[in-house]
Z-matrix of the N, CA and C atoms (Angstrom, degrees):
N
C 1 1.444
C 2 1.526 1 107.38
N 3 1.281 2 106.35 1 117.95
C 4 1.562 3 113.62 2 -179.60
C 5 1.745 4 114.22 3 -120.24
N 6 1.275 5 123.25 4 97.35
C 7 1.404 6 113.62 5 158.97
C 8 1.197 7 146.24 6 -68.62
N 9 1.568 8 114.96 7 151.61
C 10 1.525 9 109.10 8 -153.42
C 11 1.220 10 118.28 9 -76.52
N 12 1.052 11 138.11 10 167.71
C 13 1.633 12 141.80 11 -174.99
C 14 1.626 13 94.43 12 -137.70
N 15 1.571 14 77.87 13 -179.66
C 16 1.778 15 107.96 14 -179.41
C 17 2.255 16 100.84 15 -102.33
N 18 1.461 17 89.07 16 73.34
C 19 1.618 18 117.15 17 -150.67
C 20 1.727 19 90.68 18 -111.97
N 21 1.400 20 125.06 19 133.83
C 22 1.202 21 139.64 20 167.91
C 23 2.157 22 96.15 21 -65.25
N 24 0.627 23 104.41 22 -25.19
C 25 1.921 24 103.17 23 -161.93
C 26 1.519 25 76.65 24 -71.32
N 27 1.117 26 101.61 25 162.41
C 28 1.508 27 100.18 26 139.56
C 29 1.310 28 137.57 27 -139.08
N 30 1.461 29 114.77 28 34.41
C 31 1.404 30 122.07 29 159.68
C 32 1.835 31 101.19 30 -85.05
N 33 1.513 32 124.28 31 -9.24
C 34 1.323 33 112.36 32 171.43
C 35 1.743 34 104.02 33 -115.64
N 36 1.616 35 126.56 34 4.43
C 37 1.642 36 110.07 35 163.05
C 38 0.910 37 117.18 36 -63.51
N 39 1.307 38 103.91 37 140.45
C 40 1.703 39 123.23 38 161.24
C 41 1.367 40 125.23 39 -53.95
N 42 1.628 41 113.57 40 -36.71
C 43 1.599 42 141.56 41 -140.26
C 44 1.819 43 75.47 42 -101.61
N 45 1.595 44 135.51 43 -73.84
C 46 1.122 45 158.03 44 177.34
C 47 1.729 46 106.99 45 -46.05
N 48 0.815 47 93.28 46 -48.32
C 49 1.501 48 76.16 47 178.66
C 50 1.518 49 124.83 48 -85.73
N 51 1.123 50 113.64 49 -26.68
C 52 1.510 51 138.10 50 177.59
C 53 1.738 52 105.15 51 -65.23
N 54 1.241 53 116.78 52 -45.06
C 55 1.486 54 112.67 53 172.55
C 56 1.162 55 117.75 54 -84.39
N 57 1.123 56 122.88 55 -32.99
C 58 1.601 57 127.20 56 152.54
C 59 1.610 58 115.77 57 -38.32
N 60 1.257 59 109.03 58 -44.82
C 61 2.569 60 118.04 59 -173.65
C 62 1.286 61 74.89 60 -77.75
N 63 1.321 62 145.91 61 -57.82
C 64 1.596 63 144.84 62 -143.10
C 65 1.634 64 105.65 63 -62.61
N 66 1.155 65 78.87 64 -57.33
C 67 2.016 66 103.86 65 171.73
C 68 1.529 67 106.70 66 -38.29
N 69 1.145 68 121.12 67 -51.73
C 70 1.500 69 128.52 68 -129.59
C 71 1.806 70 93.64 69 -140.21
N 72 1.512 71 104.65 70 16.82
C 73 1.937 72 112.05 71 156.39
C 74 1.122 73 110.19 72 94.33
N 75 1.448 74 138.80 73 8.64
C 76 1.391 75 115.26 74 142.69
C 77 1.242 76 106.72 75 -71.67
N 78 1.761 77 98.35 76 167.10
C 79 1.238 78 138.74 77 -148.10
C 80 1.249 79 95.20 78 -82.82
N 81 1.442 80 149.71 79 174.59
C 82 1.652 81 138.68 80 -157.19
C 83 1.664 82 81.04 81 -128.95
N 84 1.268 83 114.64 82 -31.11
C 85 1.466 84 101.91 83 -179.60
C 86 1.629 85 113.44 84 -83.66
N 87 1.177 86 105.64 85 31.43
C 88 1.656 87 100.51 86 172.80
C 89 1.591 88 87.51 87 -131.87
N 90 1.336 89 114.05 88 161.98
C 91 1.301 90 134.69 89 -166.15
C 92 1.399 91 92.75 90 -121.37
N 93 1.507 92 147.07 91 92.55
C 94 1.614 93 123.21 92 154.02
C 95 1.580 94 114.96 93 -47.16
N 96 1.475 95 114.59 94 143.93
C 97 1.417 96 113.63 95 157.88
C 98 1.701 97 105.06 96 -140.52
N 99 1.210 98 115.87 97 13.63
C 100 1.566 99 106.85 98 175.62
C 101 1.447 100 105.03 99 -168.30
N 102 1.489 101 116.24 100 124.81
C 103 1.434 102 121.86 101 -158.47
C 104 1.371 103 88.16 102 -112.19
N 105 1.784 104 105.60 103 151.07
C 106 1.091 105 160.29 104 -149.47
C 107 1.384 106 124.32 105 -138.19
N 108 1.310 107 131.03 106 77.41
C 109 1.741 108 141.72 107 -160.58
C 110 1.908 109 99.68 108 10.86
N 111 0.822 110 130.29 109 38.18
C 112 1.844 111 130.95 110 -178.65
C 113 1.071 112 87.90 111 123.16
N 114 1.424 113 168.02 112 -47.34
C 115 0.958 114 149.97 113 -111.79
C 116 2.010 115 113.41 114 -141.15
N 117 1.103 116 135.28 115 142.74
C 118 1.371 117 131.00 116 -143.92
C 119 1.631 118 97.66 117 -130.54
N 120 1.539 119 99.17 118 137.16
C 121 1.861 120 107.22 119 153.56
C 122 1.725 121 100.42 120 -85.87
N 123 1.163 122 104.77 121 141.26
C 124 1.862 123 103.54 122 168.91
C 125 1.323 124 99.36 123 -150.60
N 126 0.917 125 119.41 124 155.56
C 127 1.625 126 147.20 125 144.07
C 128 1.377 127 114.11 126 -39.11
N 129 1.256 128 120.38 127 135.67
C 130 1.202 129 124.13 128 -176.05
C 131 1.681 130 105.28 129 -114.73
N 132 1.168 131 119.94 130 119.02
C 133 1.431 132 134.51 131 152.06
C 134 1.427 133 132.14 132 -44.72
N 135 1.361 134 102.99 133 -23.74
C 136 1.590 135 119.55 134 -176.36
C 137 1.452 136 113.98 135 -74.75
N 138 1.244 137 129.38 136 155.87
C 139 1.788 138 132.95 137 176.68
C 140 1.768 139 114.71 138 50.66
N 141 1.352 140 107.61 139 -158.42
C 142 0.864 141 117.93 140 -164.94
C 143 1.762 142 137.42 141 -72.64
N 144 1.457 143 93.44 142 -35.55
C 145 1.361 144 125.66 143 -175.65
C 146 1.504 145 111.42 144 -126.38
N 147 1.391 146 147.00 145 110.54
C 148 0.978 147 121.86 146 170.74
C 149 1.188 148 150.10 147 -43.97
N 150 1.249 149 145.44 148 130.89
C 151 1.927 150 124.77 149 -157.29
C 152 1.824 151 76.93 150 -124.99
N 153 1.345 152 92.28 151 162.34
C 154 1.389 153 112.34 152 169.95
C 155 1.952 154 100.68 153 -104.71
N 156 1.725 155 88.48 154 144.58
C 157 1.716 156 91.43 155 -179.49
C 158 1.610 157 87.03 156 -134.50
N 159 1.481 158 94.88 157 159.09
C 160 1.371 159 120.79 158 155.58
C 161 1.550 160 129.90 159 -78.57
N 162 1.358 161 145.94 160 80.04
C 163 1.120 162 129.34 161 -171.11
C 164 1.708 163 98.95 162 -95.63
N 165 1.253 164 84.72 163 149.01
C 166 1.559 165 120.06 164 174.90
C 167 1.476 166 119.57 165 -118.24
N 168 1.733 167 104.81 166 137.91
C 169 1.821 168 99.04 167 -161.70
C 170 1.235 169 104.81 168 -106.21
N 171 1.384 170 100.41 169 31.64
C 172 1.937 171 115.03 170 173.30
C 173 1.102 172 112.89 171 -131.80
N 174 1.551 173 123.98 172 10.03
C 175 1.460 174 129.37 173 -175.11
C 176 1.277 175 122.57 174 133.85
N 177 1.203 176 114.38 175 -177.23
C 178 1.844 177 120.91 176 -173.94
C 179 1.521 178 101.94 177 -61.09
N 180 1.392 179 98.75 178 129.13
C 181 1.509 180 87.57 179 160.88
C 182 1.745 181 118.08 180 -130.60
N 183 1.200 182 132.74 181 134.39
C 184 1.806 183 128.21 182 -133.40
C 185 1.721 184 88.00 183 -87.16
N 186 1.917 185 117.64 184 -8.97
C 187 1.527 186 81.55 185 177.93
C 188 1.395 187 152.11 186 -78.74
N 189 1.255 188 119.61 187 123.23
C 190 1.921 189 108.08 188 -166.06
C 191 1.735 190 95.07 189 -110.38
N 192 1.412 191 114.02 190 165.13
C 193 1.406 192 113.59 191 155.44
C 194 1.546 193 104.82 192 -120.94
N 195 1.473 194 135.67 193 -175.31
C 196 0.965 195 134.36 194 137.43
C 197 1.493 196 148.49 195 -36.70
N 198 1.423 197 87.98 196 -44.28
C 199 1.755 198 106.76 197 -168.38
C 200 1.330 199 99.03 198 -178.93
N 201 1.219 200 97.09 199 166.88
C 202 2.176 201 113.06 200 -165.70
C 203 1.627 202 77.09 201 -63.75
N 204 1.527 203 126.16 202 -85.13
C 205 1.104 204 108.37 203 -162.14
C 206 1.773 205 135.83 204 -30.35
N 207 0.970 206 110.95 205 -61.73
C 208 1.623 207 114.31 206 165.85
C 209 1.455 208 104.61 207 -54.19
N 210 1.740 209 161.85 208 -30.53
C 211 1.025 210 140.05 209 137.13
C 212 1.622 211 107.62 210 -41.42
N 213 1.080 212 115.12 211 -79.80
C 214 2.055 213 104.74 212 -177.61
C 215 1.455 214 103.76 213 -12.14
N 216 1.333 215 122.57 214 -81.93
C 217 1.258 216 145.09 215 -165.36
C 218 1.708 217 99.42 216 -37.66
N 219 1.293 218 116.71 217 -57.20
C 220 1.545 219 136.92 218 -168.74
C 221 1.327 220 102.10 219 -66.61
N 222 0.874 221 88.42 220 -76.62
C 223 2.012 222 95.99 221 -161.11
C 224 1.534 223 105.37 222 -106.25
N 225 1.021 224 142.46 223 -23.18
C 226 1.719 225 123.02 224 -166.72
C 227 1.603 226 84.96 225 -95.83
N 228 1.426 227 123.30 226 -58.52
C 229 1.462 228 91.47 227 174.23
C 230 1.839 229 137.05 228 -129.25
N 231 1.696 230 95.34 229 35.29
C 232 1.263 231 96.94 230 127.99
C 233 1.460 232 132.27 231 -113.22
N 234 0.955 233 116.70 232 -131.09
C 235 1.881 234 117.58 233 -163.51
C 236 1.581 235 87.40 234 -119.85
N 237 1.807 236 102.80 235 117.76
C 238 1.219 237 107.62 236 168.32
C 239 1.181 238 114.74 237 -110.97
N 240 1.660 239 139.60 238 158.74
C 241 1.411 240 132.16 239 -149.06
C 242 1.898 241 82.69 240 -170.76
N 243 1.467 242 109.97 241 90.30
C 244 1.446 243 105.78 242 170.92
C 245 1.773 244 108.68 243 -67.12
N 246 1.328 245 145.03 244 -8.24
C 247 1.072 246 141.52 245 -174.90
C 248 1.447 247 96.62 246 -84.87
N 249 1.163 248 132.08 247 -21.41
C 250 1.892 249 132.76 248 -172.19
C 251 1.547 250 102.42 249 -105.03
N 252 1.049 251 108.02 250 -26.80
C 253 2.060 252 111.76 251 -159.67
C 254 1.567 253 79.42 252 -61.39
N 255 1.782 254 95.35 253 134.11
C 256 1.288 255 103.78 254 156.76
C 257 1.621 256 99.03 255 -103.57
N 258 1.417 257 94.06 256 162.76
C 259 1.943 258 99.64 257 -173.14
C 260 1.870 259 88.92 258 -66.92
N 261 1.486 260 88.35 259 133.18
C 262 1.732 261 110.80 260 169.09
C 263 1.747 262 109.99 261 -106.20
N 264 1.768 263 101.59 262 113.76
C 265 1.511 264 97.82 263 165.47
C 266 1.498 265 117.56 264 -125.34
């Protein structure tokens, strides 16, 4: 799992890859920053605090975190398994 940066490549931009999920039906109010076999963790624009979500390009998918940090902690470096994640609120 590799997240995107502010990266000349652009299988690792942020800017490039993000208009690319935008392109292709994520939501404009989510930000991708770390891809997922088709499918993206992003930042959410919505409410108060930002939460990180899981979108899926086959449908809803219930995972949220709190904040980038509690994703770090969760999934970048422990073992994440979207088939087990129960929705976290």
């Amino acid at each position: 799992m590799e997240p995107f940066a502010l990266h000349e490549a652009p299988y690792l931009s942020l800017i490039f890859n993000a208009e690319n999920a935008w392109e292709h039906g994520l939501p404009r109010t989510l930000l991708p920053f770390c891809p997922d076999n088709g499918n993206y963790f992003c930042m959410s624009a919505l409410g108060d605090s930002p939460e990180v979500v899981y979108w899926d390009h086959n449908g809803p998918a219930p995972d949220r975190w709190d904040d980038l940090a509690t994703w770090i902690e969760m999934v970048w470096i422990g073992e994440y398994d979207n088939t087990e994640m129960e929705n976290i609120e």
